[in-house]
N, C-alpha and C positions, 0 to 999 in steps of 0.2 A: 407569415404569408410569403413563402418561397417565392410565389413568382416574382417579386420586384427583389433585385440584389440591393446588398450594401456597400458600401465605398467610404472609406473612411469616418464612420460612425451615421452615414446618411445614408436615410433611404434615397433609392434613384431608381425613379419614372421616366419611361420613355429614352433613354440615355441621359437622362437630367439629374445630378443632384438635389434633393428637395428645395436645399434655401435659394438655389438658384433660380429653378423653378420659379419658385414664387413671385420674386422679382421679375423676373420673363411674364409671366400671367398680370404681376402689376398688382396684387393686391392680395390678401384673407378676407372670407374663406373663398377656396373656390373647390372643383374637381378637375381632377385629371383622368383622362382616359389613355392608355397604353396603345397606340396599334399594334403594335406588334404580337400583342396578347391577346390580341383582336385575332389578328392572321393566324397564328397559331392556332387558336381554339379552332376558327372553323375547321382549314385543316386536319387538327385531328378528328373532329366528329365525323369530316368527309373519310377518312383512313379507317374508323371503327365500322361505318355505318355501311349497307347495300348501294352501291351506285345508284340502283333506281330511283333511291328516295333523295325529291328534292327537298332544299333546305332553303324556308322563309326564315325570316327576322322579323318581330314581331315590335315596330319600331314605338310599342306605348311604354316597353322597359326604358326604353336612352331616346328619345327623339332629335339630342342635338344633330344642327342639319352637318355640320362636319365629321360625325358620328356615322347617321346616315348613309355620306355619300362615301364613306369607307366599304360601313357593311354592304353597300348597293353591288360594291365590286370581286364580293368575296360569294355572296349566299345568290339563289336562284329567283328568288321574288322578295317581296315586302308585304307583310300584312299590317292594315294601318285599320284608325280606330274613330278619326275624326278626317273632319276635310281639312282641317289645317295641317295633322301631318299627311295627310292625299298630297296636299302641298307641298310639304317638305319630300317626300318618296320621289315626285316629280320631277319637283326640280334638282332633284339629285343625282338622275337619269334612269332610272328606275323602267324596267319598260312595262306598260301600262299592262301589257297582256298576264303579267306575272305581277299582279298589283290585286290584293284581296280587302276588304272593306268588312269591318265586323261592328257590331254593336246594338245593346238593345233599342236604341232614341233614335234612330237615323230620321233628320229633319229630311223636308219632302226637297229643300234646297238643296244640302248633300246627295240625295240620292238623284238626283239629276244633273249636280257636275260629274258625281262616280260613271253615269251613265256616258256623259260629254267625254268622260278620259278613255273610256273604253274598257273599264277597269271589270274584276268580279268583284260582284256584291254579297255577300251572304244575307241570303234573306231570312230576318228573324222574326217576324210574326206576321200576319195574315194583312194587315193595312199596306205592307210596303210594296204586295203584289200589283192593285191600281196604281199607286204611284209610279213604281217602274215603266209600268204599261201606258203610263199619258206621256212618261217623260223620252222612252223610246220614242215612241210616234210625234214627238215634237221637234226630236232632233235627227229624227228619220234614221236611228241607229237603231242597234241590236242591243235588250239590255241584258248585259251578260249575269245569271244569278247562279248560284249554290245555294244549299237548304244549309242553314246551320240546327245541328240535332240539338236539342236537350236529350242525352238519352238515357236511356230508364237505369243507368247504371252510375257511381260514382268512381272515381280515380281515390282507392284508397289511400290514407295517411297522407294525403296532401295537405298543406298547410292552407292553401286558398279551395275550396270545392266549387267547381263552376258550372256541374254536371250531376242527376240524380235529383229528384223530388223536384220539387215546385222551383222553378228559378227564374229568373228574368231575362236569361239569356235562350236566345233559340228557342224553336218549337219542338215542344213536346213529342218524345219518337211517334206515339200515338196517334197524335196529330197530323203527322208529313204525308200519308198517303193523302187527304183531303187540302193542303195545300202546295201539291205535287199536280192533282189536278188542275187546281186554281192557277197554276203557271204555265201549265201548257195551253190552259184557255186562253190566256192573257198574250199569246203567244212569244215570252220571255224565251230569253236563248238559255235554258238548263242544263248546266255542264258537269254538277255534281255536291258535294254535301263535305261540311265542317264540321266537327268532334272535338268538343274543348273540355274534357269533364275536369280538366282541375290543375294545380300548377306548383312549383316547388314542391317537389317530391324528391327523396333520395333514397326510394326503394324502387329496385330495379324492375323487382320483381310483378310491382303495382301495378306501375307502368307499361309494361309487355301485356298484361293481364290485359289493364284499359284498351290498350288498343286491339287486340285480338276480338276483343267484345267489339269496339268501333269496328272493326271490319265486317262482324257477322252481322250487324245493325245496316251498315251502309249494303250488304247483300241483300239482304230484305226486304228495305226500301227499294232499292233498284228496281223491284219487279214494279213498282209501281210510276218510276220516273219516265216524263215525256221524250225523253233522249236516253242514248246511255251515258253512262258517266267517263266525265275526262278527268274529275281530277277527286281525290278523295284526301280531304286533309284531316291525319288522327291527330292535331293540335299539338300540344308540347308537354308540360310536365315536367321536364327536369329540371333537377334543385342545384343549390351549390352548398356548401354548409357557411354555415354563420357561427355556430356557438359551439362550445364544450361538448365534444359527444360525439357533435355530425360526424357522419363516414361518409365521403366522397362518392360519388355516383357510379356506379359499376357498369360502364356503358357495356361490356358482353350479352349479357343476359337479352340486353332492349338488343341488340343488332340482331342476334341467333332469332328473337319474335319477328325483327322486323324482316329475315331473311324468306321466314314461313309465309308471312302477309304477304310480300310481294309475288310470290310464285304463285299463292292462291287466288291473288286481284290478276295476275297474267291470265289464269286459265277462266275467273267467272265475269271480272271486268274489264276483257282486253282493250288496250289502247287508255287506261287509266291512269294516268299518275298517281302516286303516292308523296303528300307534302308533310313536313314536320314543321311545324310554326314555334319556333322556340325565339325566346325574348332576354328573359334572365339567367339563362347558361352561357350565353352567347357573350354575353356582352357585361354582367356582373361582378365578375371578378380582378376583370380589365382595368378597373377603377378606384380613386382613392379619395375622399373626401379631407381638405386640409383647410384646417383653423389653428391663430395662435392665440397664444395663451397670453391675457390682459394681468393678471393679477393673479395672486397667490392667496387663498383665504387661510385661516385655522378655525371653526367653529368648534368650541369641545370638543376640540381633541383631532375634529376630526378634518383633512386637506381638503380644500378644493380648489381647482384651477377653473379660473375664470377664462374662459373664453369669446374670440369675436362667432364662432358659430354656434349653428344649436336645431332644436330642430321645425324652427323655421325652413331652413336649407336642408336637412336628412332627419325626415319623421322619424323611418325604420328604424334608425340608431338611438332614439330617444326611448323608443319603444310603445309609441304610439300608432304603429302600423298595423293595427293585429294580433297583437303579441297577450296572449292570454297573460302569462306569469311575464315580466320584463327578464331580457338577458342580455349580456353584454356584446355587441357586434366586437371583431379584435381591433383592440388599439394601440397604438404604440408612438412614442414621440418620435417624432421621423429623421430628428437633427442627432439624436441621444442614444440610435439604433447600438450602440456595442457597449452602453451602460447598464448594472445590474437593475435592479427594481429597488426602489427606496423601502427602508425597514417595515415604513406604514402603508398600509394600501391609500390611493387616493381617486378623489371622485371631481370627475371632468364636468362642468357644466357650462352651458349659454349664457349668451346677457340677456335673455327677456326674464320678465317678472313675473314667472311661474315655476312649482316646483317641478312640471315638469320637464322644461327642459337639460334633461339630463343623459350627457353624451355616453358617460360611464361611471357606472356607480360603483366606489372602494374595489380598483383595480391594482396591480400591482405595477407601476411603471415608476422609468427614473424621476429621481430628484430633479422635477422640470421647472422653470421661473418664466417669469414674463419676458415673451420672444419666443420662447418655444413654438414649435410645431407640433399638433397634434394629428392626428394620422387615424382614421378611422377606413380600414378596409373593406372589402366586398360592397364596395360603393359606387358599381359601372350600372347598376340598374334600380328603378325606382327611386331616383335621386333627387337634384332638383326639381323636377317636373310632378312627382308626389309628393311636395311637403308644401304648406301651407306658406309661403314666400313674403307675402304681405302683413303675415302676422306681426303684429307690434312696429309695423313700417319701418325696419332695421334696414340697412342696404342689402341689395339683392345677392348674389352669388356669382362667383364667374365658373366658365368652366374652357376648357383646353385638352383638344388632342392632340398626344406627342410622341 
């Protein structure tokens, strides 16, 4: 993992040596998040990509609130998924007019603080129209909405599909003319339409594809919407790689599509923004999950390092996130970084009393003993906050931006 250097056989985060680190944080396991690889990324997506298109953060990848009020100061909006982090977006200084709201559950309570912040809403099914519309006139506001699409298309070779056939999120394309009506009845302030078909992807080509389709979909519907549209978000998609194989994301391709998109939403939906709502590109690879190592086992024949973390604290790296066949996220002992690989492979696991928590199975790393550090990478997104934390009541996890 290039991005973080070595120093005298340690990996070093944030200008930090790891063992140092640790003692700075106070404890195993925790995560560490880089800013600096923070600043960078956005940066260069801002370098690769059209000026037009603004850049959310989609704050349900990393919601730590120091995290947060980093990316608050780098991207153009937040898009948040609960009122807790509405909460966190807020009070991070986030400003509310650039503040978007997604999800299929939105309690009648949520959507009447999103109303009170002044936030957009994406509206995703046909119940949250009344609601908006009591909770407007209660608080003598405007409630600002967007359609979120289901639309009839998917975001090819995506690891998550969030878009295409029956799904739970967003209204069906089919659907939107008939609850495009329902919101101008309602008299809701309609600003424009959300596009999420799907998410880790590291084909460029998918990508471009998807959104090209989202824009001739959000064309379509426009003839039907109470306003014209101010803002058109083609959602996110890009991947980062994890395992043996991936090839890096080829941002060319997506800029040269999204160069076309924007010159043709200038000429048919003037005055529209373009948003890219990206979560785990942004903020994924910035981060590094670190536990040590309790105990040395030998079970026939074969090593294992006992560990204080697992995937109580980082599912995806157990490989319970999804993962049809299990594959190794990279790891590397982060104290041991300029040692070769011990003869035998060996297999990193948790202390809870299942077989599966299993960080990495018959890997090739040094000859590591108790005290070591284990180093599991591409750990800035879906970290603490998706893994089961209470599982087996172990202590919680720390985490630190540095």
């Amino acid at each position: 993992m290039s991005q973080f250097p070595v120093e005298n056989g340690e990996l070093v985060v944030g200008g930090i040596p790891l063992c140092r680190l640790a003692a700075r944080v106070g404890q195993t396991p925790f995560y560490a998040y880089d800013r600096g690889l923070l600043t960078r990324r956005v940066a260069e997506l801002r370098a690769a990509l059209p000026a037009s298109v603004k850049l959310h953060y989609a704050m349900k990848a990393n919601p730590m609130p120091a995290l947060v009020g980093h990316m608050v100061q780098l991207v153009d909006g937040i898009d948040v998924a609960s009122e807790r982090e509405l909460a966190v977006a807020l009070d991070a200084g986030a400003d509310p007019r650039e503040i978007s709201f997604a999800g299929p559950g939105k309690r009648d309570a949520e959507l009447l603080r999103a109303v009170a912040a002044g936030i957009l809403v994406n509206v995703e099914s046909f119940r949250e129209v009344p609601v908006l519309a009591r909770a407007s006139q209660a608080l003598g506001l405007p409630a600002r909405v967007a359609v979120r699409v289901n639309p009839d298309f998917e975001l090819k070779s995506s690891a998550v599909k969030m878009g295409g056939g029956p799904k739970p999120f967003g209204v069906d394309a089919e659907e939107v003319p008939a609850l495009l009506a329902g919101i101008g009845r309602a008299g809701l302030a309609f600003e424009g339409f959300h596009l999420f078909a799907g998410s880790q992807n590291l084909k460029a080509e998918a990508i471009a594809d998807a959104q090209q389709k989202s824009l001739a979909l959000a064309l379509r519907l426009a003839g039907s919407a109470p306003a014209p549209v101010k803002v058109l978000n083609l959602g996110g998609g890009f991947g980062i790689p994890y395992f043996p194989g991936d090839t890096r994301l080829d941002l060319a391709p997506i800029a040269a599509s999204l160069a076309e998109i924007a010159q043709t939403a200038a000429q048919r939906l003037p005055g529209a923004e373009l948003v890219l709502e990206l979560g785990r590109y942004l903020v994924g690879e910035a981060g590094v999950y670190v536990c040590r190592v309790t105990d040395r086992k030998v079970s026939r024949g074969q090593v294992y390092l006992v560990t204080d973390g697992g995937l109580h604290h980082h599912l995806s790296a157990s490989g319970n996130f999804g993962q049809v066949i299990r594959k190794n996220h990279p790891v590397a002992i982060g104290n041991r970084m300029d040692e070769a690989a011990a003869a035998a492979p060996v297999s990193v696991v948790g202390p809870l009393c299942t077989p599966l928590d299993l960080i990495a199975d018959r890997m090739p790393l040094p000859d590591a003993q108790p005290g070591d550090l284990v180093v599991v990478f591409q750990s800035g997104a879906y970290g603490a906050t998706a893994s089961p934390g209470g599982f087996l009541s172990h202590p919680a996890v720390a985490e630190a931006l540095v």
